[in-house]
C-alpha positions in Angstrom: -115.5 -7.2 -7.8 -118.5 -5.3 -6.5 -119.6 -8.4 -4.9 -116.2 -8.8 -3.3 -116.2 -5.7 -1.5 -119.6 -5.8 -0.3 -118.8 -8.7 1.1 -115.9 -7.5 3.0 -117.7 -4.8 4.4 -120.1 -7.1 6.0 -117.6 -9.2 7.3 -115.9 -6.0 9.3 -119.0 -4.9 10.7 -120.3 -8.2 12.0 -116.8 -8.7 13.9 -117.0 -5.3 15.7 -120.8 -5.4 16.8 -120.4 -9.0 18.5 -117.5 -9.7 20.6 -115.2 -12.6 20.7 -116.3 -15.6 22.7 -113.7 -15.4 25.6 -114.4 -12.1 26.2 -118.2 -12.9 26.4 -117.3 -15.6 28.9 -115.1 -13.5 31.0 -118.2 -11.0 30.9 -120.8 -13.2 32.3 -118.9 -14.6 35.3 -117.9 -10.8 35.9 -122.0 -10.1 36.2 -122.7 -13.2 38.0 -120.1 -11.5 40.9 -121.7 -8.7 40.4 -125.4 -9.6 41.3 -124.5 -11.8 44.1 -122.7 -8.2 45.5 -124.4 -5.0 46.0 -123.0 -2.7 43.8 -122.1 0.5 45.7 -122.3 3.1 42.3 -124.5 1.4 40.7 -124.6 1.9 36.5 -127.6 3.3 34.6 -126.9 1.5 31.4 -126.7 -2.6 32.7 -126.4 -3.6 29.0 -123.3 -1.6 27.5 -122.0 -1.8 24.0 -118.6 -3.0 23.3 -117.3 0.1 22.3 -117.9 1.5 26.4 -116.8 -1.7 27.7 -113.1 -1.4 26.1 -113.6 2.5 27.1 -113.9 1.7 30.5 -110.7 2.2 32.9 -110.0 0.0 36.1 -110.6 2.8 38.9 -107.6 3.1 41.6 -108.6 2.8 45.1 -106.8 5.3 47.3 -104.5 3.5 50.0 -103.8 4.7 53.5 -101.1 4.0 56.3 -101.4 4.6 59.5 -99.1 7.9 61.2 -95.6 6.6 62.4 -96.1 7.3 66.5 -93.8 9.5 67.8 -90.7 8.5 70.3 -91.8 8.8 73.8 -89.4 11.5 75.9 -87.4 9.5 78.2 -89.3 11.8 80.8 -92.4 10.5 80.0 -91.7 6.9 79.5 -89.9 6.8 83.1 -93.3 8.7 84.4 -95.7 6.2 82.7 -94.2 2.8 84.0 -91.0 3.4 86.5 -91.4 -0.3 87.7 -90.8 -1.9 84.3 -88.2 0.5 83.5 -86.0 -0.6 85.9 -86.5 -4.2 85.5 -86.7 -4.1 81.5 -83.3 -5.2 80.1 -82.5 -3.4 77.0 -81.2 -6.3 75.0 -85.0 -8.2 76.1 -87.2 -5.2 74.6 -89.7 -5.5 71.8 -88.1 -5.1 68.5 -91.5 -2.7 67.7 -90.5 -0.6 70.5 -87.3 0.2 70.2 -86.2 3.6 68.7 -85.9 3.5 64.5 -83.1 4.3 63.0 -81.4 7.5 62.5 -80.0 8.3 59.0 -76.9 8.5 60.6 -77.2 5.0 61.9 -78.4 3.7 58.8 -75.2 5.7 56.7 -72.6 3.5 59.5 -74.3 0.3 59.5 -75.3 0.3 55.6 -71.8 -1.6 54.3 -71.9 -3.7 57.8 -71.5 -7.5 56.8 -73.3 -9.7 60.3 -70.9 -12.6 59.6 -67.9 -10.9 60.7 -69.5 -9.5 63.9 -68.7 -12.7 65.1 -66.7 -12.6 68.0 -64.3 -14.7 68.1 -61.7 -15.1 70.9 -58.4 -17.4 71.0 -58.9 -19.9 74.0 -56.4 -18.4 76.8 -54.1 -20.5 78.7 -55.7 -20.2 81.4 -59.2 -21.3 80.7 -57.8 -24.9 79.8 -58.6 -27.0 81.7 -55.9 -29.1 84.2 -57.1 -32.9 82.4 -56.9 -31.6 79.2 -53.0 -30.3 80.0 -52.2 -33.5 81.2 -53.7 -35.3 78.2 -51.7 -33.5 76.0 -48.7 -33.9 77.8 -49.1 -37.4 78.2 -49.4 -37.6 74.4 -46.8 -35.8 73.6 -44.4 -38.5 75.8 -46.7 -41.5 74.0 -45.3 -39.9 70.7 -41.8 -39.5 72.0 -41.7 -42.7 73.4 -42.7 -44.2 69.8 -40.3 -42.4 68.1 -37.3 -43.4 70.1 -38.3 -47.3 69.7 -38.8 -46.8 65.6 -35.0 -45.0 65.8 -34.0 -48.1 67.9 -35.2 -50.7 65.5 -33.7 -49.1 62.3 -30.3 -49.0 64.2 -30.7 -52.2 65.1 -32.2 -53.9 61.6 -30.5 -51.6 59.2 -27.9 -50.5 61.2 -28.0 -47.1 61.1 -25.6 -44.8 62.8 -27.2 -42.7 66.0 -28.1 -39.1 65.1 -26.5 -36.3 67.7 -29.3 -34.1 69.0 -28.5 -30.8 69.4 -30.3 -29.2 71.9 -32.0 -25.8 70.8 -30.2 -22.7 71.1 -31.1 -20.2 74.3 -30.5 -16.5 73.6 -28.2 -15.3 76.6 -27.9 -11.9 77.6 -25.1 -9.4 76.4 -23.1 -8.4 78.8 -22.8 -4.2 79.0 -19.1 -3.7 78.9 -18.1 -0.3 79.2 -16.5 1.3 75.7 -12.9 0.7 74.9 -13.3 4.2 73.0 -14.8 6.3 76.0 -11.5 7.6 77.3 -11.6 8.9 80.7 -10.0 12.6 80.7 -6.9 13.4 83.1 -5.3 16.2 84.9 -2.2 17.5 83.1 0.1 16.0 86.0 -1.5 12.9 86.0 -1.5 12.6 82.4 2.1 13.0 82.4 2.8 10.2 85.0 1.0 7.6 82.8 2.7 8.8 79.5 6.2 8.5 81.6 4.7 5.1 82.7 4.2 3.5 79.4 7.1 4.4 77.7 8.9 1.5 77.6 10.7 1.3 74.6 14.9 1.5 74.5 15.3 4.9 74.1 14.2 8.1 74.8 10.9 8.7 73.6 9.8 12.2 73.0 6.6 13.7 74.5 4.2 14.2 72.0 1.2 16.7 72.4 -1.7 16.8 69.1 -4.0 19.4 69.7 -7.4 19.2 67.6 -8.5 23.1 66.7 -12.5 23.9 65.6 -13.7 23.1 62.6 -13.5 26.3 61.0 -9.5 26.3 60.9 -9.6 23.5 58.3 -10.0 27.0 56.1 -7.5 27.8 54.4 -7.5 31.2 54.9 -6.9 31.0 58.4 -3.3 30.5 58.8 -2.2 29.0 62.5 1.7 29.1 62.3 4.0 30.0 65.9 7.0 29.6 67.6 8.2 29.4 71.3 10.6 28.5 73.3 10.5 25.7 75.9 11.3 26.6 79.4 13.4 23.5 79.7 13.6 22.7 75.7 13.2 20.6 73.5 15.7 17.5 74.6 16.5 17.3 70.6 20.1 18.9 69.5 19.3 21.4 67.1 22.1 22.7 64.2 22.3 26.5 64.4 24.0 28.4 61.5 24.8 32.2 62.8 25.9 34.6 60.1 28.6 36.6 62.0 31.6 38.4 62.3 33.8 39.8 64.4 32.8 39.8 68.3 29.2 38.7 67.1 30.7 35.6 66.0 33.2 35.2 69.2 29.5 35.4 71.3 27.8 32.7 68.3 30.6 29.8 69.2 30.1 30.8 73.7 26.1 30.3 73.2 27.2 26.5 71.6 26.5 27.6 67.7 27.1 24.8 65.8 28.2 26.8 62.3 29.4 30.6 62.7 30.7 32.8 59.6 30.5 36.0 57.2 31.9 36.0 53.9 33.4 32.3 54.2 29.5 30.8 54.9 27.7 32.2 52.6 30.5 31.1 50.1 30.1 27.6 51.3 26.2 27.2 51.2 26.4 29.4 47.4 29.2 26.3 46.2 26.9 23.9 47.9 30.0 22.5 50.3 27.8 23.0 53.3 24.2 21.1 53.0 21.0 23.4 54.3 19.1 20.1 55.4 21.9 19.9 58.3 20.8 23.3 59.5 17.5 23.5 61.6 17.7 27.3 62.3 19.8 30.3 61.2 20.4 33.5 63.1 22.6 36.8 61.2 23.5 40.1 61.6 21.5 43.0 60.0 24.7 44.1 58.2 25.0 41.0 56.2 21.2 40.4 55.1 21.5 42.4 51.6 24.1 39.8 50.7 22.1 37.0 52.0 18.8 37.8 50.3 20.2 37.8 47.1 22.8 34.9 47.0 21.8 32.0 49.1 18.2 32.6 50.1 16.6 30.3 47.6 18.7 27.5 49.0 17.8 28.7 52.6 14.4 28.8 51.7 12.5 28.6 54.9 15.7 28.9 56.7 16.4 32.5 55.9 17.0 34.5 58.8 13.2 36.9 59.2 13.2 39.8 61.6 9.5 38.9 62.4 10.5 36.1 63.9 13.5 37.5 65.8 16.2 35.3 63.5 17.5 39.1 62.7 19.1 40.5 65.4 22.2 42.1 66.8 22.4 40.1 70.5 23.2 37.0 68.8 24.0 35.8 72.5 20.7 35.4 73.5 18.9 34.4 69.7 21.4 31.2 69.8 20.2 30.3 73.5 16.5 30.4 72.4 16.7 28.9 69.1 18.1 25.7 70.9 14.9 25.8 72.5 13.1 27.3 70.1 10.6 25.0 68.6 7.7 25.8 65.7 4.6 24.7 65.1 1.8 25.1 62.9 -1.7 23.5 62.0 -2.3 20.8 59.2 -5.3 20.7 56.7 -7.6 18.9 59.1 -7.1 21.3 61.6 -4.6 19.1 64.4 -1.3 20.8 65.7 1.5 18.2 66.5 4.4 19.3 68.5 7.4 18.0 70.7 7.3 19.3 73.9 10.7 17.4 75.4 11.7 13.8 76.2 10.0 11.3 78.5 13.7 11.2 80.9 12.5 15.0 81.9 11.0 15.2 85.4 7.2 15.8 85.8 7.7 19.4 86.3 9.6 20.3 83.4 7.0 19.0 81.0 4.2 20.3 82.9 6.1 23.4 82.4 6.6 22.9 78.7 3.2 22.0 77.9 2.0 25.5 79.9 4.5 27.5 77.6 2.9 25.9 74.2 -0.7 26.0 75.7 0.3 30.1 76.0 2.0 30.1 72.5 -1.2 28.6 71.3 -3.4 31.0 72.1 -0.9 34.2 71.5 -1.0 32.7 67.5 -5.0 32.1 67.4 -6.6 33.6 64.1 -7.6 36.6 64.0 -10.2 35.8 61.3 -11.8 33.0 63.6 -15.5 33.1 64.7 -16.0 35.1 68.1 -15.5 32.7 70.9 -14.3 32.4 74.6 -10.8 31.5 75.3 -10.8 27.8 74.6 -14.2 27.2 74.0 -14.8 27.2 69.8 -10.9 27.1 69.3 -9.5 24.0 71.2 -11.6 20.6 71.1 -9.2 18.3 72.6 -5.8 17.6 73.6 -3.9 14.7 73.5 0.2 14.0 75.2 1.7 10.7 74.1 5.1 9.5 74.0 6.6 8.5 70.6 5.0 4.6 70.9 3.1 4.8 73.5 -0.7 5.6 73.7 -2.4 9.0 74.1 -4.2 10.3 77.1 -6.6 13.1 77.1 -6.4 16.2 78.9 -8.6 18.1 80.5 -9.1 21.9 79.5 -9.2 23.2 83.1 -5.9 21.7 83.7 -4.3 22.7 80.6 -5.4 26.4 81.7 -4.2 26.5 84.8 -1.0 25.7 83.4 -0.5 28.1 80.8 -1.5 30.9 83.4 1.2 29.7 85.8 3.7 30.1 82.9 3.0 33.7 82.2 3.4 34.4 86.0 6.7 33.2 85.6 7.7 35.2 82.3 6.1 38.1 84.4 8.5 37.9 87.2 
């Protein structure tokens, strides 16, 4: 076992004092270089052991670039050579000379892809040519020409029916026709001519006016309710009931009354032997109210006689003149007033007249409760006269105005 060991031992040292033969070739061609060359730091020891070869490091030789120039001041560079820096072209300069790069060129141009700086441009029609035009024209009719005779030679073999060419549809241009719905407005006269001019039906048509109010009377708070009597009236035969007796009721049947009484009507409308819808308007005598109020004025209903409203008087004379011309009027949920204002057999005058005395009435019953606004402006927006089948014409405001102030002058006098 001794013997072993020793042996082992031996073996060990004999491998590290002599080295292996590739690295003793490698060696000797290294110190053949080396003698043909004069060493620059030369070595004291020419012979070293192994253990200072391995030790040995590769020594790193220092390397050195030469100082980027700096960019000549435009100054300078048209001072050195101002021949050549007019003729230079800047596309034709040195690729060495030309200024570097910025990083602020090199941050825009750092995603840029060279194949689509191509530029690219679609022919124009004008830079074709005139030959190559007539070429293609010429082989457009060579194509058309075939066509036709392969379409004449099925008809003809396989005789099949001709196909109806259609020619292409050309866009033409619209003509501007004035709006249908753009009404022109009239004067109040002139408006009443062409209602009295298309009303041609077989009897006598009533003239209509429908008065559109501002949007804030579609409230319901804001009541619009009014009465007035037509200068020339109404043209419709109104029943008048006047509770009466006495020399009241002598003065009720002279003013053309249709139903006069005391005691003996308000018996017949209590029974029911006299019908309230016949009745458009009744008229009485302070002295017979009490009775009136509590017998018959839930079958009156609207109908009972109102001292607001002058029904409740003692000249009965003149309340059974104006109710026969009396006429009310009041404003629906979408904010229109619609009123009679006489028949189309009146003369131009007398509705012209009868449109001033509502136009008055209208603004005598505007809201109190109604945003601050001028006369008309923010209270009327339009205003329309018909006849009963004919069709509407507007009227103009200034008109309409001019009317109603006319009307007071008269009431004035």
């Amino acid at each position: 076992m001794a013997a072993l060991q020793r042996l082992l031992s031996q073996t060990r040292r004999h491998s590290q004092l002599s080295p292996l033969p590739w690295l003793r070739r490698s060696l000797c061609s290294s110190s053949s270089s080396s003698s043909s060359q004069p060493d620059p730091n030369p070595n004291p020891n020419p012979n070293p052991s192994p253990n200072e070869t391995r030790r040995q490091s590769v020594s790193v030789q220092p390397v050195s670039y030469p100082i980027k120039p700096k960019d000549p001041s435009p100054s300078q560079s048209s001072l050195q050579d101002p021949v050549n820096h007019e003729r230079s072209d800047p596309n034709m300069q040195n690729p060495q000379q030309q200024r570097a790069w910025s990083r602020e060129d090199v941050r825009f141009v750092k995603d840029f892809n060279p194949s689509s700086a191509v530029n690219r441009v679609a022919p124009l029609p004008e830079d074709k040519s005139q030959e190559d035009v007539e070429r293609a024209n010429e082989e457009m009719e060579a194509e058309r020409r075939r066509i036709e005779a392969d379409n004449r030679v099925m008809r003809r073999v396989f005789r099949v029916e001709e196909q109806q060419t259609v020619p292409f549809p050309t866009l033409l241009k619209a003509e501007q026709r004035q709006s249908t719905n753009q009404k022109v407005v009239h004067d109040l006269k002139e408006a009443v001519q062409l209602v009295k001019a298309n009303a041609k039906r077989n009897f006598d048509e009533t003239l209509e006016a429908h008065v559109k109010l501002a949007v804030d009377l579609r409230r319901t708070d804001l009541k619009l309710t009014g009465s007035l009597s037509l200068p020339h009236g109404s043209g419709k035969a109104l029943r008048v009931a006047v509770f009466a007796e006495g020399a009241a009721a002598d003065e009720a049947r002279a003013a053309g009354a249709d139903l006069v009484g005391g005691e003996d009507l308000i018996e017949g409308i209590k029974n029911g032997s006299i019908n309230t819808k016949d009745i458009d308007k009744c008229i009485a005598m302070p002295q017979l109210m009490p009775r009136i109020g509590k017998e018959i004025s839930k079958k009156l209903n609207r109908l009972t006689p109102n001292a607001r409203d002058g029904s409740v008087t003692t000249d009965i004379l003149r309340a059974v003149k104006e109710a026969k011309k009396n006429i009310t009027f009041k404003k629906d949920k979408s904010a229109i007033v619609h009123v009679g204002l006489g028949k189309v057999s009146f003369t131009e005058e007398a509705l012209c007249e009868n449109v001033g005395a509502f136009v008055n009435a209208l603004l005598l019953a505007k809201p109190a409760g109604l945003k601050k606004s001028s006369k008309y402006a923010g209270y009327v927006t339009t205003f329309h006269i018909c006849s009963t089948m004919g069709p509407s014409f507007p009227v103009s405001i200034q008109s309409l105005s001019i009317a109603a102030d006319r009307y007071t002058k008269l009431q004035m006098r």
